[in-house]
C-alpha positions in Angstrom: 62.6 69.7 -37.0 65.7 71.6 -36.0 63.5 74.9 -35.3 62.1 72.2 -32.7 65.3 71.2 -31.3 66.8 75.1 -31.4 63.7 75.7 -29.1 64.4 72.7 -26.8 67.8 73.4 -26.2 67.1 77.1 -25.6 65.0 76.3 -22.9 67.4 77.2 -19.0 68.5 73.7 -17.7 68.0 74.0 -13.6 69.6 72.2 -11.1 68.1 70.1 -8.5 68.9 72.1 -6.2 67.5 74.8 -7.9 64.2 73.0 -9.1 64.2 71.8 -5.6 64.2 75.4 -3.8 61.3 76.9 -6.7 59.3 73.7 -6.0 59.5 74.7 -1.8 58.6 78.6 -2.8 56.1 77.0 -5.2 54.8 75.3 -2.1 54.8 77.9 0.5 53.8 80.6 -1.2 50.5 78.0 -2.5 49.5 76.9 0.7 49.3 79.2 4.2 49.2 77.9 7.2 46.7 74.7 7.9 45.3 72.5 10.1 45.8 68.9 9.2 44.5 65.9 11.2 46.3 62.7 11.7 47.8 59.5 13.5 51.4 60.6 15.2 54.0 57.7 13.7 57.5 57.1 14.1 58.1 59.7 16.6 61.8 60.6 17.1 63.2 63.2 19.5 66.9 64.0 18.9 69.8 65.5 20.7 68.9 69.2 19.2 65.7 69.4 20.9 63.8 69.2 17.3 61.1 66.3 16.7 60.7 64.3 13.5 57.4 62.2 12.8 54.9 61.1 10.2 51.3 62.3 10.0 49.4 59.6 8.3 45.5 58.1 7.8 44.2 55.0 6.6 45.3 56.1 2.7 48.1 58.7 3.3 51.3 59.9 5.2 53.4 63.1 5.0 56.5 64.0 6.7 56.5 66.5 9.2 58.9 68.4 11.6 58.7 70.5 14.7 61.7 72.9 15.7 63.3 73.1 19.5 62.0 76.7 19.7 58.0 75.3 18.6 57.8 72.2 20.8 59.4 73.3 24.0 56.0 74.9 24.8 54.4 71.8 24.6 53.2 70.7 28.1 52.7 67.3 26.9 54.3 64.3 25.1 53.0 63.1 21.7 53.3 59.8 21.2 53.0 56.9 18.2 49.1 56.3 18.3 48.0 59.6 19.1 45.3 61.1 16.9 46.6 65.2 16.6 45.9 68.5 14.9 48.6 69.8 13.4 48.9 73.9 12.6 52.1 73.6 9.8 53.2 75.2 7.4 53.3 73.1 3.7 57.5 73.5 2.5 59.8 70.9 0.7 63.1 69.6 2.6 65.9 71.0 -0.7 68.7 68.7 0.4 66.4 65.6 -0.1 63.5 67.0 -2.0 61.0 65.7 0.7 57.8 66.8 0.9 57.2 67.7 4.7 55.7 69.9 7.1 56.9 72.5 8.9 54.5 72.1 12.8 54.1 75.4 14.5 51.6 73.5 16.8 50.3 70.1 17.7 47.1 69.7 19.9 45.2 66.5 20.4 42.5 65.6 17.5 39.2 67.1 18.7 39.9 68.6 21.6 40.1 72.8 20.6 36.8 73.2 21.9 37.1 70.8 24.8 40.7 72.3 25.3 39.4 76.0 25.6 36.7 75.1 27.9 39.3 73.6 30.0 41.7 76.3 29.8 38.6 78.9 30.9 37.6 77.0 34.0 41.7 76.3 35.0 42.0 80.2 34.8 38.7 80.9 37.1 39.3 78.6 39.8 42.8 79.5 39.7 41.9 83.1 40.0 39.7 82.1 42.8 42.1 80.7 44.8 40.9 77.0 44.3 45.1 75.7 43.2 46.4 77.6 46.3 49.0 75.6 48.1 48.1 76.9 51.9 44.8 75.2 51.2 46.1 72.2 50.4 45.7 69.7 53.2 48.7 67.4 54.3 48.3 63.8 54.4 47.8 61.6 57.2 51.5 59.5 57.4 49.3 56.5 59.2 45.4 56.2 57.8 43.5 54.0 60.3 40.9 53.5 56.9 41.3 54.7 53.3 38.7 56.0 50.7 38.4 55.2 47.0 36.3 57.1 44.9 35.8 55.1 41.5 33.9 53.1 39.2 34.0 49.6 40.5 34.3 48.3 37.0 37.3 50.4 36.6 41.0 48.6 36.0 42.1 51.5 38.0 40.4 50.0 41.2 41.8 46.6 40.9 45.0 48.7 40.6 44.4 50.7 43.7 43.7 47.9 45.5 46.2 44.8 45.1 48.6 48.3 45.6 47.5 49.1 49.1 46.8 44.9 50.0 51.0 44.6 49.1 52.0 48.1 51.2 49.4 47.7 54.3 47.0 45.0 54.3 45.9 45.7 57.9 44.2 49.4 56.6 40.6 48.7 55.8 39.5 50.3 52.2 35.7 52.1 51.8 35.3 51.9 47.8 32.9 55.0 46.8 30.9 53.6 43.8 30.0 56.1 41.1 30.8 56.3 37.5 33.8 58.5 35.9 33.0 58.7 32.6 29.6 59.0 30.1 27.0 61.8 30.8 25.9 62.8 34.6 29.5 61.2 35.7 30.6 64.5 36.9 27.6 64.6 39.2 27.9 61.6 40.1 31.1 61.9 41.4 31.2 65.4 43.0 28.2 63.3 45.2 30.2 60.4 45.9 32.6 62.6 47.3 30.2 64.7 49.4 28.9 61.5 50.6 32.5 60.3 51.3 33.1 63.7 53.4 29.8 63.4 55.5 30.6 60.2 56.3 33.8 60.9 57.7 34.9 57.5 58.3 37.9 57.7 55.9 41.6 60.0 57.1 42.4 60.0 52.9 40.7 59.6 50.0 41.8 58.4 46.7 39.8 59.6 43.1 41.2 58.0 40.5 40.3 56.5 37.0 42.5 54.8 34.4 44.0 56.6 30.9 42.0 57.6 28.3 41.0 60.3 25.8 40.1 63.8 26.9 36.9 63.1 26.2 37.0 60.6 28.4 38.9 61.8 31.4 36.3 65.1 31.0 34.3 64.1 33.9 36.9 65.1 35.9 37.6 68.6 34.0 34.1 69.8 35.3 33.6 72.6 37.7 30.9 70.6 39.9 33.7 68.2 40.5 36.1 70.4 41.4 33.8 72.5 44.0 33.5 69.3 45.7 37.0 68.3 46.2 37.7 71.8 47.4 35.0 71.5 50.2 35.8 68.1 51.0 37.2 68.4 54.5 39.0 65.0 54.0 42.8 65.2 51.6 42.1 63.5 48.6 44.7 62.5 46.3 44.2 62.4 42.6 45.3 59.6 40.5 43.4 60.0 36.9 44.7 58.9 34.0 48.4 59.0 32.8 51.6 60.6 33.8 51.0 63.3 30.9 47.5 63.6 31.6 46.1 66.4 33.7 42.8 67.7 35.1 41.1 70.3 36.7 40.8 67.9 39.7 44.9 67.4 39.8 45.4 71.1 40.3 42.6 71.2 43.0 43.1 68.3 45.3 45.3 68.3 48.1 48.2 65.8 46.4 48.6 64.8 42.3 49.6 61.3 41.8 50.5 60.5 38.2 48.8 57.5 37.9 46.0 55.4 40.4 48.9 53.2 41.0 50.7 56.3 42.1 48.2 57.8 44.2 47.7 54.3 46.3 51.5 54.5 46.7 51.0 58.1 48.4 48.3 57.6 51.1 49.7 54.8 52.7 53.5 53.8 54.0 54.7 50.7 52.6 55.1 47.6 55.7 57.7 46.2 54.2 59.8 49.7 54.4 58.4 50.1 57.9 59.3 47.0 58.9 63.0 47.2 57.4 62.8 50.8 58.9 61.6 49.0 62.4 64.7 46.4 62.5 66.9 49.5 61.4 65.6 51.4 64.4 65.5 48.4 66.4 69.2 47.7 65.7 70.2 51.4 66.5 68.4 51.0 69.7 70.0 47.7 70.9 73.8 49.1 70.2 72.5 52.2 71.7 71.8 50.4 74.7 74.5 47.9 74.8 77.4 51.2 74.5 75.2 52.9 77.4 75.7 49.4 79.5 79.2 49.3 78.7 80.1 52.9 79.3 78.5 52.3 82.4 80.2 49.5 83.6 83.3 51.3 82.7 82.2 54.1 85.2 81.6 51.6 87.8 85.0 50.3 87.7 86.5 53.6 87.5 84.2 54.1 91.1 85.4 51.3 92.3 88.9 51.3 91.8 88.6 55.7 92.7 86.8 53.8 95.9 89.5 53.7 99.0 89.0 53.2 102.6 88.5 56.0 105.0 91.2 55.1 107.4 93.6 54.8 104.3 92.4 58.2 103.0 93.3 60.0 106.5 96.8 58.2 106.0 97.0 60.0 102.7 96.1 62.7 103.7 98.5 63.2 106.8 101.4 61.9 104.7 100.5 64.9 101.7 100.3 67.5 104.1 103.8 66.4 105.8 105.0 66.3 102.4 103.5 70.0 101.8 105.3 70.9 104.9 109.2 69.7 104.0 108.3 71.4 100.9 107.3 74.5 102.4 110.2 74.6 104.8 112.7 74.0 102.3 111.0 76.3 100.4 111.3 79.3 102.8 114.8 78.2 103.7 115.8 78.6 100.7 114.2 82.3 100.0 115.6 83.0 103.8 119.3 82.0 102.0 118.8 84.1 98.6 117.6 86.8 100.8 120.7 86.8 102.8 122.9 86.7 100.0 121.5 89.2 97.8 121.7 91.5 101.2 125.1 90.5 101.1 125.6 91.2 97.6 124.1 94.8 98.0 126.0 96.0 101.0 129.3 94.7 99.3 128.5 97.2 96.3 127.2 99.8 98.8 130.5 99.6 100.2 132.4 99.8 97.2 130.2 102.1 96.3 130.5 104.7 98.8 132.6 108.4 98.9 135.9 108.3 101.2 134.7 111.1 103.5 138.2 111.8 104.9 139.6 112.1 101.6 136.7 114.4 100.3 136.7 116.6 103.4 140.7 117.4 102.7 139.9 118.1 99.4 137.3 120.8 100.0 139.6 122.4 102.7 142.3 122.6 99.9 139.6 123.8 97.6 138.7 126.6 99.8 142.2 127.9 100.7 142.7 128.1 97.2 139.2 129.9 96.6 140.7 132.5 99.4 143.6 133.2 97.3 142.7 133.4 94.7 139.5 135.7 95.8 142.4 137.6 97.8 144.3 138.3 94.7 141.4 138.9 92.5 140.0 141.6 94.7 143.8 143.3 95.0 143.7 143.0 91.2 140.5 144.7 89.9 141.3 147.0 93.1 144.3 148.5 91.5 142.1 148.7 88.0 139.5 150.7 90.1 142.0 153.5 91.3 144.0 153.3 87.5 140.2 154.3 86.2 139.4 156.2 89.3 143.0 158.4 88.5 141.7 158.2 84.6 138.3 159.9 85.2 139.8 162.5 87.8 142.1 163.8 84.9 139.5 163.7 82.0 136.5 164.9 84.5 135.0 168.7 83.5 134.9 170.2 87.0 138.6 169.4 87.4 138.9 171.5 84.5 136.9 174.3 85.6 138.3 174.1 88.9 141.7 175.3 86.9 139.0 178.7 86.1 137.8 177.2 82.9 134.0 177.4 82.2 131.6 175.8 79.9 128.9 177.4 77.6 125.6 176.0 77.0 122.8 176.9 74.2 119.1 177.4 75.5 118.8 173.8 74.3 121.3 172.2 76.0 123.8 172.1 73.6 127.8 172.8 74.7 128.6 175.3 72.5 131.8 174.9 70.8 132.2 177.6 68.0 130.8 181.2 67.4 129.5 180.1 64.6 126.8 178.2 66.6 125.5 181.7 68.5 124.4 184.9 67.1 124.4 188.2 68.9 121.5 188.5 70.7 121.3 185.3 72.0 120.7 184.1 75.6 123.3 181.6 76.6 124.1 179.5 80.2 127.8 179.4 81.3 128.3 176.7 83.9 131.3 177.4 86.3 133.2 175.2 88.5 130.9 176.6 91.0 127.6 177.7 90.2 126.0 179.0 86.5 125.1 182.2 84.9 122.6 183.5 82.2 124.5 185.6 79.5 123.4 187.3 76.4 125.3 186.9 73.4 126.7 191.5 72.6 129.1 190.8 70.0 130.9 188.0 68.2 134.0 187.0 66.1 136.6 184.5 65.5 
């Protein structure tokens, strides 16, 4: 007994947190990723972006959740009802220990093959040109008579129909009979809109069919159907199904409504707005009018009161131009009076102006008496320098000096020869007298 109880207690006790996160490894590492079918319940989208629902059949539901960064791909809305495939991954919530699944991706139940088919045909027409917006045709804003293209059994029509009664009950409605679901229905209805183009009694037509399951709406997903809009030389509008449903004839007709309802609302104004547009337009019109009267009106009193007799005119007239006259005279007479004064004003300053010629002319002679003078005594000056220097130059001049019998020795080179020292015997020197010169040669020297 107490080995028993040794062993028991030696046994690791785990938390729940702990047993919680082995039982989600447990779990993951068990099961890969699956496929489970299922009815969507209690759908709930929150603030984060990340959906939490149920999966459940008749015996059995499971928790399951799909991330922001999964379900923003989605190009449709699950909803409570809706019979899906789930890809998920099997895991265990740790903080509540509930068993959940992890959804990488939701389609609709039983429609992988159905959905690939439709995928394959959207991407051949699309690369064909079929979903190109500059072959879209516009729509007329006022149909004289409308088409529908329908089962006449269908809700949808009745639908269609009270619509356009309530917007424009004065536009006649063609109803194209021809089923849009079961087997043949796509050929059925590619031929009621041929039939609907060679008639051409219709400016738009309306194909449209009430919710349902792809399988259902799959008429409309077929190739022959979607030929035949795109040669249908009418606009046809396409209302099939619901808001969140779409088919290969949405992307090729000329407009997508998202429901019949929708489409009915599209091909034809509504009278009621026309008719409140109509008063609105009526209204602008009328005040239009009544200001274009008025200002009128006001121009014709402004004519008549501009309006004055020609007699009375002339008498205007003569009276401005004597007017004009005074004030030209007055004018002139008082540029004739600046004029004289300024004159006045400028031979004044001329005047005070002006050189005292008498006074001037006394001055110069008094100027030039004293310019004799003093040119008088400046010449008998530099005079008396000249024969000081003339006296000067007659004492220290050579020839004076050889006129006393003095001479003056020269070298062959020109050079006065002032010492013995600067000859040699043998030499050729010139002696210049006070009359004349000689050539010597030098016999005999000594100091």
């Amino acid at each position: 007994m107490n080995l028993i109880m040794e062993m028991e207690f030696a046994q690791p006790v785990l938390s729940v947190s702990e047993l919680n996160r082995s039982a989600k490894d447990l779990l993951e590492q068990a099961f890969p990723l699956l496929w489970v079918a299922g009815e969507i319940s209690n759908i709930k989208r929150y603030g984060s972006g990340h959906w939490y629902f149920s999966l459940k059949d008749a015996d059995a539901q499971v928790r399951c959740v799909m991330f922001r960064d999964k379900n923003q791909y989605l190009d449709w809305q699950p909803r409570d009802g809706m019979r899906v495939e789930v890809r998920a991954l099997v895991t265990l919530y740790p903080a509540r220990g509930d068993f959940q699944l992890s959804v990488e991706h939701i389609r609709r139940a039983g429609q992988g093959a159905l959905f690939e088919a439709f995928e394959q045909l959207k991407a051949r027409l699309g690369n064909e040109g079929l979903f190109d917006s500059d072959r879209k045709k516009p729509l007329p804003l006022f149909p004289k008579q409308i088409g529908v293209v329908t089962s006449p059994a269908a809700a949808a029509l009745h639908d269609v129909l009270s619509t356009l009664q309530r917007r424009m009950p004065s536009v006649p409605v063609i109803v194209y009979p021809t089923p849009v679901q079961g087997a043949g229905a796509s050929v059925k209805i590619a031929a009621a809109i041929q039939n609907a183009a060679n008639r051409a009694e219709c400016d738009v037509l309306i194909l449209c069919r009430g919710g349902g399951s792809i399988e259902d709406l799959w008429a409309f997903n077929e190739e022959v159907v979607a030929r035949a809009i795109a040669a249908c030389l009418v606009p046809i509008v396409s209302g099939v199904g619901h808001e969140t449903d779409f088919t290969i004839a949405d992307f090729v007709a000329d407009v997508r409504a998202p429901t019949p309802t929708g489409a009915s609302q599209l091909v034809c104004p509504d009278r009621e707005e026309l008719v409140r547009l109509g008063e609105i337009l009526w209204g602008r019109i009328q005040r239009a009018t009544q200001r274009d009267i008025e200002g009128r009106m006001q121009y014709v009193d402004m004519l008549e009161f501009r309006l004055i007799h020609p007699g009375r005119q002339i008498d205007d007239r003569i009276a401005h131009l004597q007017r004009l006259r005074k004030r030209l005279a007055d004018s002139w007479l008082r540029i004739s009076e600046s004029r004289k004064w300024h004159l006045r004003d400028l031979e004044q300053r001329m005047i005070a102006a002006g050189p005292d010629i008498s006074r001037l002319d006394e001055r110069q002679r008094e100027l030039s008496l004293r310019l004799r003078r003093a040119v008088a005594v400046r010449m008998e000056t530099l005079m008396m320098s000249l024969q000081r220097r003339q006296a000067d130059l007659a004492h220290l001049n050579p020839k004076s000096v050889l006129e006393r019998g003095y001479s003056i020795a020269y070298s062959v080179d020109g050079t006065v020869l002032r010492k013995s020292d600067e000859i040699n015997a043998g030499d050729t020197i010139q002696v210049v007298f006070a009359k004349g010169w000689s050539k010597a040669s030098v016999i005999e020297k000594g100091e």
